[in-house]
MIBA-134989 format. One record per residue (C-alpha): residue in three letters; x, y, z. Coordinates in steps of 0.02 Angstrom, whole numbers, plus 32768, in hexadecimal, padded with zeros to 4 digits. Layout:
// MIBA-134989
ALAXYZ...
END
This chain:
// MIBA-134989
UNK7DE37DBD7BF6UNK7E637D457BDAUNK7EFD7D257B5BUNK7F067CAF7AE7UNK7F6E7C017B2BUNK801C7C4F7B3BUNK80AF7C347ABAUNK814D7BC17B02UNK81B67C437B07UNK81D67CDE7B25UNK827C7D537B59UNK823A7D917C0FUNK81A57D447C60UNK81477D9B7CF9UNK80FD7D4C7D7CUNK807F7DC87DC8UNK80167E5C7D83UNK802D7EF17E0EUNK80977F867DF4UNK81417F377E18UNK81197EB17D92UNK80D17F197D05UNK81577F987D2AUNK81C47F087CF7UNK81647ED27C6CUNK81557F7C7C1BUNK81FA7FA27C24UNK82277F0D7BC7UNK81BE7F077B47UNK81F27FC97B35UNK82A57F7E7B1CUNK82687F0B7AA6UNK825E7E597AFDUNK81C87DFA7AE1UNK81757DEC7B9BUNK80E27D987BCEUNK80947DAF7C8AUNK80437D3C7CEDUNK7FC37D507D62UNK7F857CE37DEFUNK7EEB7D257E1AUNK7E517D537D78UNK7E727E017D80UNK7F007E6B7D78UNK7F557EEF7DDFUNK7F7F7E967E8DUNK7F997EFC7F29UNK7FCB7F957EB8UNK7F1A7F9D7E7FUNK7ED17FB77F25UNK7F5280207F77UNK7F5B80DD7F8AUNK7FC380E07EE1UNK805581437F24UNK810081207EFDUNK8194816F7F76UNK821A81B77EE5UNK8290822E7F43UNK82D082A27EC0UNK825082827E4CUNK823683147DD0UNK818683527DEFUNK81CE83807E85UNK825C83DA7E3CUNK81E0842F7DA1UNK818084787E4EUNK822184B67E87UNK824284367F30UNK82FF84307F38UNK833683767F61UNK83BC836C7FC7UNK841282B17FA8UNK846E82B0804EUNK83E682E480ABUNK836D82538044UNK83F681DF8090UNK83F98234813CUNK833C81FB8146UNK834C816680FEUNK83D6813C818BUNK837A8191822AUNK82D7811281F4UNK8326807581D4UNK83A68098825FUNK8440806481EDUNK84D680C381DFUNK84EA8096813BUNK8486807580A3UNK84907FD9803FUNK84A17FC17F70UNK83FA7FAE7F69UNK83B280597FAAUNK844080A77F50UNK840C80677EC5UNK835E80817EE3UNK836D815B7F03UNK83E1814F7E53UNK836581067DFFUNK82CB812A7E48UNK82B281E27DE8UNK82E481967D38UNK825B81197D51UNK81E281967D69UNK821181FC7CD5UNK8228814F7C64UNK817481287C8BUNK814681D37C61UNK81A681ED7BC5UNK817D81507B6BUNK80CF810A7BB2UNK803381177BE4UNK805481447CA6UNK803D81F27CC3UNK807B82297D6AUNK802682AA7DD9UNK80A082FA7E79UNK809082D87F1DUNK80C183837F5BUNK806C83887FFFUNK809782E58036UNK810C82F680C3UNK816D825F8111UNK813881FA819AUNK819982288211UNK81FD82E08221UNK82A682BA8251UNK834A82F38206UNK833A82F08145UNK829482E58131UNK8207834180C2UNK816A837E80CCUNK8144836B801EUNK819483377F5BUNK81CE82787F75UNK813382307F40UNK80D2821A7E9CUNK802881C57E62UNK7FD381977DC7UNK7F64821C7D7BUNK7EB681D77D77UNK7E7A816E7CF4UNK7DED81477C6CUNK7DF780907C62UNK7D7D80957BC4UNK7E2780A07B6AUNK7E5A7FF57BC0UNK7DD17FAE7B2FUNK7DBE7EFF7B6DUNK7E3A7F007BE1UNK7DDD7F567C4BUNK7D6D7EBB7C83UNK7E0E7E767CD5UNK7E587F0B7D29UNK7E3B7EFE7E02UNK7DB27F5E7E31UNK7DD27FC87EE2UNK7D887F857F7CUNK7CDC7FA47F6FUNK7CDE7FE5801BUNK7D51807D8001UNK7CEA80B07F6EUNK7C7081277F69UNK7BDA80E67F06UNK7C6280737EB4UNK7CD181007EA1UNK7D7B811C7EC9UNK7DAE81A07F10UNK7E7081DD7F3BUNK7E8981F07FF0UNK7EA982BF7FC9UNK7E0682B67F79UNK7DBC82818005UNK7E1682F1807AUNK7DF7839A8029UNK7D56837C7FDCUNK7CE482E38011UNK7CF2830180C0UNK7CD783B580C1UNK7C2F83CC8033UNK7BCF840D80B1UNK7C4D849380FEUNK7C8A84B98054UNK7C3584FF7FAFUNK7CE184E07F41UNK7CD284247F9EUNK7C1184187F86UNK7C2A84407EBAUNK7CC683C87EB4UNK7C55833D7EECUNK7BD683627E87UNK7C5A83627DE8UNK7C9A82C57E1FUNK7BFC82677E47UNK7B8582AD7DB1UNK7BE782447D26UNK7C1181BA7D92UNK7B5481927D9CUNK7B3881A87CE1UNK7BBF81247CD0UNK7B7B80A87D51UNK7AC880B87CD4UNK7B3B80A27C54UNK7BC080197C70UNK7B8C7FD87D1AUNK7C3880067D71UNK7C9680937D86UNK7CFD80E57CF1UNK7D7481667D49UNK7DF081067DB5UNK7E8181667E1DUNK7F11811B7E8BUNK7F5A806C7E87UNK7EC480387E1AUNK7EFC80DF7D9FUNK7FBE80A37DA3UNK7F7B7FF97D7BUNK7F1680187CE8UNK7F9480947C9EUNK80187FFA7CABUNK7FB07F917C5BUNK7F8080017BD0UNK8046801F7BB0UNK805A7F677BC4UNK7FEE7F4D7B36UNK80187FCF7AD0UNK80D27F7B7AC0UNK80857ED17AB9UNK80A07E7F7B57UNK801A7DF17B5EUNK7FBD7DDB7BFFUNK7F8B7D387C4AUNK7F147D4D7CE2UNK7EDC7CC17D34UNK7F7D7C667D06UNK7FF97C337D9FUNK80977C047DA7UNK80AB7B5D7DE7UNK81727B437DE7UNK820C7B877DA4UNK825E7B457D18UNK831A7B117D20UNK83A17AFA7CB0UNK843E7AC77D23UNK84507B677D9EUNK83E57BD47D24UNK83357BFC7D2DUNK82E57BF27C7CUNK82397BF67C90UNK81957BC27CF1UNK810F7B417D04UNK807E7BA07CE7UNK7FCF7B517D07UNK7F5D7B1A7C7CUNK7FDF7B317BFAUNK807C7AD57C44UNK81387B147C1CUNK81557BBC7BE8UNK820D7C017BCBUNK82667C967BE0UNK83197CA57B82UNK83337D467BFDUNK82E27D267C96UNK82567D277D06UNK820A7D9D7D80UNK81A77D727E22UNK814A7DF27E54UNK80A57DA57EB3UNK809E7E067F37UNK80C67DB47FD4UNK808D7D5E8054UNK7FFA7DB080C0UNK7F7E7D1780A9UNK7FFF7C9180C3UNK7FEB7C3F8178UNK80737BEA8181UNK81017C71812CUNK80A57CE5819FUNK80DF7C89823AUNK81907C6881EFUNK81AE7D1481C1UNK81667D608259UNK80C77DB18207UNK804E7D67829AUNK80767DDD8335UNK7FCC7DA68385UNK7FBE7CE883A4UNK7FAA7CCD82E8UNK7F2F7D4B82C3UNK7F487DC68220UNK7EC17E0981AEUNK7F2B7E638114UNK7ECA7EDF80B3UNK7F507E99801BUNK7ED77E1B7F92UNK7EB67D667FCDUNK7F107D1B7F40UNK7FB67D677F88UNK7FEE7CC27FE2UNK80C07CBF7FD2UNK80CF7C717F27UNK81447CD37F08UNK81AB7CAD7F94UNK818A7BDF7F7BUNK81CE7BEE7EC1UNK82637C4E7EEAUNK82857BC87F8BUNK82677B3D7F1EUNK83067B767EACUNK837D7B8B7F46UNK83417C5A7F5AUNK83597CA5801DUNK82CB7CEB8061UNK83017D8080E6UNK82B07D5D817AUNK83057DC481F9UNK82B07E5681DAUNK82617EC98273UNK81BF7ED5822DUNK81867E4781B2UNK80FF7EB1816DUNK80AE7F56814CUNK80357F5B81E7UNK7FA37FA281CFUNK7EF67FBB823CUNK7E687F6781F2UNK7DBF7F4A8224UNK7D597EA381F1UNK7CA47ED98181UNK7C3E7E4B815EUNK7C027E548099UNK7B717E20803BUNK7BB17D83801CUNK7BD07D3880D0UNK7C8E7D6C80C1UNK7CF57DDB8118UNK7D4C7E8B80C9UNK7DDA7EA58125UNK7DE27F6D8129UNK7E6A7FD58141UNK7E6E807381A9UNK7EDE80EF8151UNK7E7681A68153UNK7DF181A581F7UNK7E70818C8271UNK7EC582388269UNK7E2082A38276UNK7DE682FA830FUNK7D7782B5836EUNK7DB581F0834AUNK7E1D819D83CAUNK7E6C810083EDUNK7E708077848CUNK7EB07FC784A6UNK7E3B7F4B84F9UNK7E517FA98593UNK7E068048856CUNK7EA880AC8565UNK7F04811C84C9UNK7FAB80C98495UNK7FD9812E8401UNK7FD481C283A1UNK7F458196833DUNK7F7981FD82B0UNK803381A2827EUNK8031813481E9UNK7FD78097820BUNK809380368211UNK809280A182A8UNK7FE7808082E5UNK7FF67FC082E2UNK80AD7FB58334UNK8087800983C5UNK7FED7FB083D9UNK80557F1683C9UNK80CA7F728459UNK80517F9184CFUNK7FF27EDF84C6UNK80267E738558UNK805F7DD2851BUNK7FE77D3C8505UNK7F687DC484DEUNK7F1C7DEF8449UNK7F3A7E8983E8UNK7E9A7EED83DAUNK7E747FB483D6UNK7DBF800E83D3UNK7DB980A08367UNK7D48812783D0UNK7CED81B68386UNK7C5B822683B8UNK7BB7824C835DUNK7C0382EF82FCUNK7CAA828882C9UNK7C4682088283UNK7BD4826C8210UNK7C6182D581F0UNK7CF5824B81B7UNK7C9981A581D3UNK7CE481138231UNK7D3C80A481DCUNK7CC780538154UNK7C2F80AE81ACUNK7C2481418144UNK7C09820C816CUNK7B618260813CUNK7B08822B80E5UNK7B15817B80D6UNK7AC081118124UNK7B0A80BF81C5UNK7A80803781FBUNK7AC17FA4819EUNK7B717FB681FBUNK7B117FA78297UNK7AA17F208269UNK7B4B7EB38234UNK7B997EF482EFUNK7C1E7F3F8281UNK7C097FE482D1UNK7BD77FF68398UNK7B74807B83C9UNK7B4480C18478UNK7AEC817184BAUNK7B6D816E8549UNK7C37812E8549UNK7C1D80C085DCUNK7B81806E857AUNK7BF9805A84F0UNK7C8880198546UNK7C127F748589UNK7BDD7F7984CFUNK7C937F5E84A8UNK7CCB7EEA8533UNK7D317F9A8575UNK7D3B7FC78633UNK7CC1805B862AUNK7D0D80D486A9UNK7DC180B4865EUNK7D7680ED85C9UNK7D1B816C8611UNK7DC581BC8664UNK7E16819785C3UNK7D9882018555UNK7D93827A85DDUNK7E3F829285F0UNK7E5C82A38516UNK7DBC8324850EUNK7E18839985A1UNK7EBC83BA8542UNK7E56839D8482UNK7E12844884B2UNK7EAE849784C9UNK7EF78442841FUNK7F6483F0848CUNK7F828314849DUNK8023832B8519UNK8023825A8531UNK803082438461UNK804C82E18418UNK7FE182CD8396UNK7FC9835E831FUNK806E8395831DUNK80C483458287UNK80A3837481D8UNK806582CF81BCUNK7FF182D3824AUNK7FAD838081FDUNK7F9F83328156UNK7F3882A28170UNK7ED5830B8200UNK7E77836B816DUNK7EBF8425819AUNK7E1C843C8214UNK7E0E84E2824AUNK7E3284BC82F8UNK7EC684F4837BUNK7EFE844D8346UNK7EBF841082A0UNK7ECC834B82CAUNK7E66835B838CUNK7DAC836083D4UNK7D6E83488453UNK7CFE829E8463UNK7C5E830484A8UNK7BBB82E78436UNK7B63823E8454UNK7B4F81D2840AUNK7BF88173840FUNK7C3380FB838EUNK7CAD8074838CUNK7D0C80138327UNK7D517F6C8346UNK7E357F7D82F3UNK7E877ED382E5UNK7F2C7EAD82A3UNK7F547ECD81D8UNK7FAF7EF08164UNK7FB67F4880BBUNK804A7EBE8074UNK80E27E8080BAUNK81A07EB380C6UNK81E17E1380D7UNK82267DB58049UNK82AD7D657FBAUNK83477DB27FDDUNK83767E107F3EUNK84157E857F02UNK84197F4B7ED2UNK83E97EF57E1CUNK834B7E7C7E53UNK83B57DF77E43UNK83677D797EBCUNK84017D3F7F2DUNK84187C817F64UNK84467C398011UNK84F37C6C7FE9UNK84BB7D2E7FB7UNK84E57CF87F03UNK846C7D397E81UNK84117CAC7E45UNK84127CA87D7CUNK837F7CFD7D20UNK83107D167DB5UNK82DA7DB67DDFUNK827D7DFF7E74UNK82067E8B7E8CUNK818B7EC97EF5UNK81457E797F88UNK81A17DE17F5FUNK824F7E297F7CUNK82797E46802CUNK82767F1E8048UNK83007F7D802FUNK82C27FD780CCUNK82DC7F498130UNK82307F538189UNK822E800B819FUNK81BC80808158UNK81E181298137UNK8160817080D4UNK80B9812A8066UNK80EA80EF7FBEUNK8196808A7FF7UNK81407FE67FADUNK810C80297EF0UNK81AD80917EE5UNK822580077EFAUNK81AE7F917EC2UNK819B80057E00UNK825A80267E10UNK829E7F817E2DUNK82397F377DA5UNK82677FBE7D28UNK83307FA17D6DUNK83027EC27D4FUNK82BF7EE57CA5UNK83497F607C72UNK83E47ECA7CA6UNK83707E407C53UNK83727EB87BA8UNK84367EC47BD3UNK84197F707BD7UNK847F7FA27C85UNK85087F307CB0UNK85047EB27D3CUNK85917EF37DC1UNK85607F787E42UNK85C4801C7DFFUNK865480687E61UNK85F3810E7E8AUNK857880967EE3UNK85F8802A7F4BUNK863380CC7F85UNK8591811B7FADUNK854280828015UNK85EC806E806BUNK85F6811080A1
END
C-alpha cells in the first residue's frame, strides 16, 4: 500500500520506518505536530521488524510491578565495567532517565503493549549486573487490525519462521524444541500451529506476529491512529537548507517536502554500504561482511547528515554489532544471510576456526562470538568458523537454518549448505578441516562435556550461558558430548545484525557538526546515530531501547515540549 503524493509541508518529517523512527513519529503526532515518515524501501519496519524485538530499559516498570528492585548506581556500575569508561556521558544519562517513561508513554497512550523481560539476564555478570528485569518486548500481535496496512508491514525472514510463522526466541526455547520430551510443550505447539494453518488457507500469510515484527505493527497501528501518514517506497534524496537550518527533504517521486520543526534520520545504518564499511571499520576480513540487517540499509542516513556538515564518529572499537551468520541459497538464486543467535548455546554444538580448533565459548552473545573469532584469525586470513554438531543435537535443536525433527534436512544438503559425514575426520576433508585436529578437538570437548565441565571456555557457567542453553537437564545444561554420528557442519562467516557506528548526536538527538555543535532541526535516531555505548554491548535490546528512547526524547524538543540545555542534575551525574 502506498500514500497518497505527500503534502509540502509538514511540522516533523521522518526519514525511516523502524522502531527508532516511528517511536519518533508517534510521539509527535501524540503531541500534536503533523508528521509524515518516509520510507526507503516498499515495506515498512526496517531492521526492527526482523530483530528479536527486545528493548534494554533499566528501571523499566514491569520490572518493578514483578518486584526487581533497580538499583541506579549499580545500572551505572555495569554500564561503566562494559564500556570500560569511568564515566558516563549526557547521552546514557539521559538515556536510563528516560528510558522507563518511554516505556510507560507507549503504554499509556498507544497501541504498544509491553510484555517483561524478567528472565533475561545481562550478557556478561560483572559488578552491577542482572539476571533479569532490564528488558521488555512487544506483546504479540493480530495484524488483521493493521486493515490495509498490513500489506506493507516487513514480513520476518522466511527462514526463522516456522511454516511462515514467527516465533519468539522463548517460544522456541521452552516449547518448540522440547514437543517431543514435553506434553505441556507438545500441546503449546499444537495451540500455536492449529490456527496458524487455518490462517495460511485463509489469508495466505501468517496472522499472529511476535517480536520486532509485533513492536513494528503496534507502531504503525498507533502511528495511524494519530494520523501520521506513511510513505513507503519514498527516499530521501537530500536535505533541505535554509542558511544553517535544516527545513526539509528531497524526497523521490514527489520532490521538496518541508518540515517547520525538523527532520529525523533514522535509516538504519550502514551494513550494506561497501565503501562506509571500509571507512568505518565494519570489514575486519579483507572486505568481507554478510549483515543479517535489510538490503536497503545502505548509509543514507549517514550521506544526508554528511552532506549538511554532520560528524560521523568513527573511532569507535567495534563499528558494528557482529554477528555469526551462515550463507542459505533461496529459491530465487539469492543468498539469505542467516544469523546464528539460539543453536549455538545447546549441548552438543560446538565451534572451530579453519583449523579445527574451539576459540570461544560458544554460548556468549554473538558480539562475543564474532570478536573473538576476529581475535584469533591470523592476519591476511579470512575469518571463518564451522558450527559442529552430532546426529542427536541436530534433531534435537537443528543447525543453523537446518531444522530439528521433523523437518526435512535434504534440501540443505543438496545446496552444500549443511555438510554431513558418518565420521569427524570424513567431515573435516568435507570441510577443508585437518581431520585429526578435529578429531583431538572433539575428543578433548566430549571428555570434560561429560563431567559438565569446558575448563578452556567455561561455558555454562553464566546466567546467560544457562539461558540461551535451554535449562537441559544435564550436569551442565549448555554441554554434550559430540558422540552420535552422523556429524553436521555449518559453514559461520562474518555478520552483523546492524551497525554502531554513526552521526554523532547529543543527550537530545541533536545531530552534532564537525565542531560538536548541534546542527539546526536535524535529529538522529537509531542506527544512524553513532551508539551511546560506544561499540560495546552489554546486553540484547541496546539498539531498540535507545533507538525508541531517543526518538521519543527528538520528537518531544521538536514539539518544544523539554527544553534544549542538558539539566544540572545531568552535568553532575555524567561528570561524576
Amino acid at each position: 500500500m502506498r500514500s497518497k503524493l505527500p503534502r509540502g509541508q509538514y511540522d516533523l518529517i521522518v526519514v525511516g520506518s523502524g522502531a527508532g523512527g516511528l517511536s519518533a513519529a508517534v510521539t509527535a503526532a501524540h503531541a500534536g505536530l503533523s508528521v509524515a515518515v518516509f520510507e526507503k524501501a516498499d515495506v515498512l519496519g526496517g531492521t526492527s521488524a526482523w530483530s528479536g524485538g527486545w528493548l534494554w530499559i533499566p528501571g523499566n516498570h514491569l520490572a518493578e510491578q514483578a518486584g526487581i528492585k533497580e538499583d541506579p548506581a549499580a545500572t551505572r556500575t555495569y554500564i561503566k565495567n562494559r564500556i570500560g569508561r569511568p564515566e558516563l556521558d549526557a547521552r546514557i544519562e539521559r538515556f536510563l532517565e528516560t528510558g522507563p517513561e518511554m516505556v510507560r508513554f507507549f503504554e499509556r497512550e498507544t497501541a504498544v503493549e509491553w510484555m517483561d523481560g524478567n528472565v533475561v539476564p545481562d550478557f556478561v555478570d560483572v559488578e552491577g549486573s542482572l539476571g533479569g528485569g532490564r528488558s521488555v518486548t512487544a506483546a504479540n500481535y493480530d495484524i488483521r487490525e493493521l486493515g490495509p496496512w498490513a500489506d506493507v508491514l516487513r514480513p520476518p525472514i522466511e527462514a526463522t519462521t516456522v511454516f511462515g510463522l514467527g516465533l519468539t526466541a522463548s517460544e522456541i526455547a521452552r516449547y518448540f524444541f522440547n514437543w517431543r520430551h514435553s506434553l505441556q510443550a507438545a500441546l503449546y505447539v499444537i495451540r500455536r500451529l492449529t490456527p496458524h494453518f487455518w490462517h495460511l488457507l485463509r489469508y495466505r500469510r501468517a496472522v499472529q506476529v511476535c517480536a520486532g515484527n509485533a513492536l513494528v505493527a503496534r507502531l504503525i497501528r498507533s502511528a495511524v491512529d494519530f494520523g501520521v501518514e506513511l510513505f513507503p517506497g519514498r527516499p530521501a534524496t537530500r536535505l533541505l537548507r535554509d542558511g544553517d537550518r535544516v527545513v526539509g527533504a528531497r524526497i523521490e517521486g514527489a520532490g521538496p517536502v518541508y518540515a517547520d520543526k525538523g527532520v529525523v534520520l533514522a535509516c538504519g545504518g550502514f551494513p550494506h554500504d561497501h565503501e562506509l564499511l571500509r571507512r568505518l571499520g565494519g570489514c575486519r576480513d579483507g572486505g568481507e561482511h554478510h549483515s543479517a540487517a535489510p538490503r536497503t540499509n545502505t548509509g543514507d542516513g549517514l550521506r544526508l547528515g554528511e552532506e549538511v556538515g554532520a560528524k560521523v564518529r568513527d573511532d569507535l572499537p567495534h563499528a558494528c554489532a557482529w554477528a555469526p551468520v551462515s550463507l542459505l541459497p533461496d529459491k530465487r538464486g539469492g543468498v539469505v544471510h542467516f544469523p546464528h543467535l539460539l543453536e549455538r548455546a545447546k549441548p552438543g554444538i560446538i565451534a572451530v576456526t579453519g583449523k579445527g580448533v574451539r576459540f570461544c565459548n560458544e554460548a556468549e552473545n554473538y558480539h562475543h562470538f564474532m570478536s573473538r573469532l576476529f581475535e584469533v584469525t591470523p592476519p591476511g586470513q579470512r575469518a571463518e568458523a564451522w558450527l559442529i554438531a552430532d546426529h542427536k543435537a541436530q534433531r534435537r535443536w537443528g543447525l543453523g537454518a537446518s531444522r530439528p525433527f521433523p523437518f526435512r534436512n535434504r534440501p540443505y544438503l543438496e545446496s552444500g549448505y549443511r555438510k554431513k559425514a558418518d565420521t569427524l575426520a570424513e567431515l573435516a576433508r568435507v570441510c577443508g578441516l585437518d581431520p585429526d585436529t578435529l578429531e583431538r578437538t572433539v575428543a578433548e570437548f566430549n571428555r570434560h562435556a561429560e563431567l559438565g565441565k569446558d575448563p578452556e571456555f567455561h561455558r555454562g557457567e553464566s546466567r546467560y550461558n544457562r539461558f540461551m542453553s535451554g535449562r537441559t537437564p544435564l550436569p551442565n545444561p549448555s554441554l554434550a558430548p559430540l558422540a552420535k554420528p552422523p556429524f553436521y557442519a555449518v559453514r559461520i562467516v562474518p555478520g552483523s545484525l546492524g551497525t554502531f557506528a554513526g552521526l554523532a548526536t547529543d543527550e537530545l538527538a541533536r545531530v552534532l557538526d564537525r565542531n560538536d555543535r548541534p546542527i539546526a532541526g536535524l535529529f538522529a535516531v537509531g542506527n544512524d546515530a553513532s551508539s551511546i555505548f560506544e561499540g560495546f554491548y552489554p546486553s540484547g535490546g541496546i539498539t531498540l531501547g535507545p533507538a525508541m528512547t531517543f526518538g521519543y526524547i527528538a520528537a518531544r524538543v521538536a514539539a518544544g515540549l523539554i527544553g534544549t540545555e542538558t539539566s544540572p542534575q545531568m552535568e553532575r551525574r555524567a561528570n561524576a
